[in-house]
N, C-alpha and C positions, 0 to 999 in steps of 0.2 A: 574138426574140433577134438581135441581130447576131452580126456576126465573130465566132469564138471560141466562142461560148455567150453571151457578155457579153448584158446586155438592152441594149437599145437603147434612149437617153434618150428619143427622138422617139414613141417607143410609147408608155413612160410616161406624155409628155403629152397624146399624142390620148387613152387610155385615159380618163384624167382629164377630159377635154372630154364633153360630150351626145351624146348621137345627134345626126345631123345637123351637128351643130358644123365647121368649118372649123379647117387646123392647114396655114400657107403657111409652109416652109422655104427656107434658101440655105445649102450645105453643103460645103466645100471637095470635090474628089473628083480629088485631085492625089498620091494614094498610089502611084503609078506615074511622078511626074514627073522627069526628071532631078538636081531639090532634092533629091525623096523618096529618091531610089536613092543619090546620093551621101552621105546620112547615113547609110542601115541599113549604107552601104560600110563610109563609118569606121568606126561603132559596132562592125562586125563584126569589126574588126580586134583583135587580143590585148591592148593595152592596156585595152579597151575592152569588149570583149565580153561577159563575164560582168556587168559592171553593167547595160550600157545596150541590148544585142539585145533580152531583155523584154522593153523600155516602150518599142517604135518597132511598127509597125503594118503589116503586109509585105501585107494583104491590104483592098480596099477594103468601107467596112460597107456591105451593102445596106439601108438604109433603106427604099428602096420594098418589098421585097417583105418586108419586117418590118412594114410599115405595113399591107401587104395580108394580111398573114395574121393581123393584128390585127383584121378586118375593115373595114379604109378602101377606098374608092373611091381610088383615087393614077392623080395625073396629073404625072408627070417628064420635064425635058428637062435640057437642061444646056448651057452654053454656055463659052468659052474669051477671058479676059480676056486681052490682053496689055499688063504693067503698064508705061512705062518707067521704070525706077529710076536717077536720080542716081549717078554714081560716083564719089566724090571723092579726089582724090589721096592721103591720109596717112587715108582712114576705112577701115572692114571692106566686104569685097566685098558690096552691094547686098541680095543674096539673102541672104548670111549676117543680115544685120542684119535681113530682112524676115522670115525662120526666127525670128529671139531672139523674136519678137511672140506664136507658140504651138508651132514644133513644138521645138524646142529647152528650153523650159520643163523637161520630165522631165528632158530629157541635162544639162540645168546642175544642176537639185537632185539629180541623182544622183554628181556629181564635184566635185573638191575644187578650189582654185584653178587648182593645178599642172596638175592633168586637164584642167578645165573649158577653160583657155589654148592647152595641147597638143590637144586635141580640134579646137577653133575655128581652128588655124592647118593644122591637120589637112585639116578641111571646107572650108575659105576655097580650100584648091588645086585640089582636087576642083568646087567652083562657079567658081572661074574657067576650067577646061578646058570645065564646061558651058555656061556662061554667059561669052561672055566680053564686056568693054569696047568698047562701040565711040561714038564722036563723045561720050565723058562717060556714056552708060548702057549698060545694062544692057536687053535685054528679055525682058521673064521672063514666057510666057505662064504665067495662073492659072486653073484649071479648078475651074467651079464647077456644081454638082447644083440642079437646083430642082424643088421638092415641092410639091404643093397636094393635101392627102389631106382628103377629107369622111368625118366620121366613122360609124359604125354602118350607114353606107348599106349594105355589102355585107351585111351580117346582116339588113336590114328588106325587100332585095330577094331572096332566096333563096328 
């Protein structure tokens, strides 16, 4: 299971794979990041709250040790990208528009124009206190999980 109880998709698919089989992942693990913290802000806030706290994710999924107690061999590290983002004068701050790619997706199907507007101009103040402008970008370090679990190994060595 991951976070929550939820099952974790990543089990699903070693499950699915042979004994022996191989299952190489890369998995964002930025649920701490100053992006992440200034959305569950807004979200938290009264306008907000009751649609969109739900569908924001305050805790990171352990993969590996959902993988290991599936019986995978897991070998993880993780390393820390820093992107530079373009910032252009008359566009959306950087990170906002690199947010609209996936974690934003729920906060928009969940709010109507007028929300969806007010929310984004909401967030956009919040990522420029964290992020801020400098020479045209933006640097937005991205932290990322990597997984190389063999599957059934730990059940055929026991």
């Amino acid at each position: 299971m991951g976070s929550g109880g939820v099952p974790d998709p990543l089990v699903r698919r070693a499950t699915e794979l042979p004994a022996g089989a191989w299952l190489a992942v890369q998995v964002p693990g930025n649920v701490d990041a100053p992006s992440r913290r200034a959305l569950r802000e807004v979200a938290g806030r009264p306008p907000w709250r009751a649609a969109l706290t739900p569908l924001l994710r305050e805790a990171p999924v352990d993969h590996a040790g959902s993988l290991v107690a599936a019986g995978c061999t897991v070998d993880a590290w993780e390393t820390t990208y820093v992107h530079l983002l373009a910032a252009g004068p008359d566009a959306d701050h950087p990170v906002l528009t690199w947010l609209k790619g996936a974690a934003l997706r729920p906060v928009r199907a969940a709010l109507d124009a007028a929300g969806w507007s007010a929310f984004r101009a909401a967030l956009a103040v919040r990522l420029t206190e964290a992020y801020p402008v400098r020479h045209g970008q933006v640097y937005f370090p991205f932290r990322r999980i990597f997984l190389v679990a063999h599957t059934g190994f730990a059940q055929e060595n026991s």
